[in-house]
VOKOLTOR-937407 format. One line per field, with one value per residue (C-alpha): residue number from 1; residue in one letter; y, x, z. Coordinates in steps of 0.25 Angstrom, whole numbers. Layout:
BEGIN
i <- (NUM:...)
aa <- (A:...)
Y <- (Y:...)
X <- (X:...)
Z <- (Z:...)
END
This chain:
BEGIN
i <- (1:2:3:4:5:6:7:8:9:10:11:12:13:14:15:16:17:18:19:20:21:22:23:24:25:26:27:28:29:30:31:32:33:34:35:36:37:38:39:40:41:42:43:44:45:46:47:48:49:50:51:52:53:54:55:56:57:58:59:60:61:62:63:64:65:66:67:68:69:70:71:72:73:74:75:76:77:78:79:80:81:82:83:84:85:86:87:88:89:90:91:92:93:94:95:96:97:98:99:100:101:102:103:104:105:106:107:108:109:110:111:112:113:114:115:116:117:118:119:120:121:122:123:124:125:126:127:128:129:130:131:132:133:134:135:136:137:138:139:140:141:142:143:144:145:146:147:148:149:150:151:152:153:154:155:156:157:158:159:160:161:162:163)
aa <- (X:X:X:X:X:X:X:X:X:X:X:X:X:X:X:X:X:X:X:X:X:X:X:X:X:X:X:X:X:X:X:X:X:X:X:X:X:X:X:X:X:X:X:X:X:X:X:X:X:X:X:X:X:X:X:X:X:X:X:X:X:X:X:X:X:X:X:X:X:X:X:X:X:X:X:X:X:X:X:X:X:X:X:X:X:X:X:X:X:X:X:X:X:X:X:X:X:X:X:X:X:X:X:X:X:X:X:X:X:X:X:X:X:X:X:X:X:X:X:X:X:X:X:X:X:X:X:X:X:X:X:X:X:X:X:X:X:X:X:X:X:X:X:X:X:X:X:X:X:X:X:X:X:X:X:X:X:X:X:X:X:X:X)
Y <- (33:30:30:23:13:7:-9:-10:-21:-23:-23:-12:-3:4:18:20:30:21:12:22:28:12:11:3:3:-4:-13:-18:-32:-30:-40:-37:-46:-44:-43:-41:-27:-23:-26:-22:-21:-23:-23:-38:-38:-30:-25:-24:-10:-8:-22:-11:-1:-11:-15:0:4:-9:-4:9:6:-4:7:18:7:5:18:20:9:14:28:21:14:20:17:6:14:1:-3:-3:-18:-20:-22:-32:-35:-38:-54:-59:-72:-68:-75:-87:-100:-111:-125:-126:-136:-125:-113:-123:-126:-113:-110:-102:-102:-110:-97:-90:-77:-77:-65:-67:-60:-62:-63:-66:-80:-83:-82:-78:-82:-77:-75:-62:-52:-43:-40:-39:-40:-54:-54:-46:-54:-56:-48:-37:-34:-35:-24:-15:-17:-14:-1:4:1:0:-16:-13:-1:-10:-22:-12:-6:-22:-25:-10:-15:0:5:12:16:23:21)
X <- (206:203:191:187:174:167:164:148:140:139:154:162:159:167:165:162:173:184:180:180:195:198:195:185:172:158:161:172:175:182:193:191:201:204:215:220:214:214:203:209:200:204:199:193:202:213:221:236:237:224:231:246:237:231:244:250:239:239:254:250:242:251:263:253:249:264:268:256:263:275:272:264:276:289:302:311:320:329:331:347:345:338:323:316:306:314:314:300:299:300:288:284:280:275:271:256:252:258:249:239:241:241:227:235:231:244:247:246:258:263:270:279:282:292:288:295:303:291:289:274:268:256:247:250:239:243:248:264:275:272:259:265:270:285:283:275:287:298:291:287:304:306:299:305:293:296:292:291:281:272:274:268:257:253:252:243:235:230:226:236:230:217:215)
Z <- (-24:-9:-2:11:9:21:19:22:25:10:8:0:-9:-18:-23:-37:-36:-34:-43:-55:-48:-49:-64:-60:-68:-65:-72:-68:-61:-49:-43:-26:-17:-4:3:17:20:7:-4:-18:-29:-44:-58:-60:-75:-78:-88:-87:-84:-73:-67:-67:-61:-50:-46:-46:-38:-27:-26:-22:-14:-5:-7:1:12:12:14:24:32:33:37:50:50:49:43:50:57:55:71:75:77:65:63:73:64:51:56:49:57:73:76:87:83:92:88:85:97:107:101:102:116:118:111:99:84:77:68:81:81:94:104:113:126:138:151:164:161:149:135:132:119:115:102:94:97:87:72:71:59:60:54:41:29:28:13:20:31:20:13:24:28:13:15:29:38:51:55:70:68:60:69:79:70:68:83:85:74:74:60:52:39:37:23)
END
């Protein structure tokens, strides 16, 4: 079951009618952690087989955000000279006094762009490929999504899923 709830000043409430579709019962205790954009809620105490149907059900549900993804996406079309993003580690690193100098946070990600006889480095204003885990990247290339159409879809930062 899906429905969209609105947080309130007094936070979230769930529906009765997802509670009973979750096998949840009144009086039930509830284990609530949250996540990076994602609040999962779970039975406090589990048997073996409700903890089997949790899992089956969080795999579901990543396998549906997944596929969401790479239709946005696209497959990799696997670029004649190989694919640009495929090296994890293409990023620019400065020693800390420098970014310091220069009035940057010492974890600052920083662009690069060519000018006339210069190299301008400046902090990165936007979400890109570096910002996504090592893990995530190998399984979105497991999956055939294309890297440089997400790269993209980071640095637009528009919303791509509507629930």
């Amino acid at each position: 079951m899906k429905l969209t709830l609105e947080i309130t000043k007094k936070g979230l409430r769930i529906r009765k009618e997802i509670l009973n579709a979750s096998g949840f019962h009144r009086e039930t205790a509830l284990d609530v952690r949250g996540m990076e954009q994602a609040v999962v809620v779970m039975k406090k105490e589990m048997t073996a087989m409700e903890l089997v149907n949790a899992i089956h059900s969080l795999k579901d549900l990543a396998s549906d955000l997944l596929v969401h993804l790479a239709k946005i996406c696209g497959p990799c079309e696997h670029c004649k000279d190989g694919c640009p993003y495929e090296d994890d580690e293409t990023r620019i690193h400065l020693p800390d006094d420098v970014l310091e100098q220069a009035g940057l946070p010492r974890k600052a990600r920083l662009d690069m762009r060519i000018g006339d006889r210069e190299v301008i480095l400046s902090e990165a204003e936007s979400f890109d490929l570096r910002d996504v885990s090592p893990e995530m990247k190998e399984l979105f290339q497991q999956t055939n999504i294309c890297l440089g159409e997400l790269d993209g879809l980071l640095a637009g930062g528009s919303v791509i899923y509507g629930g």
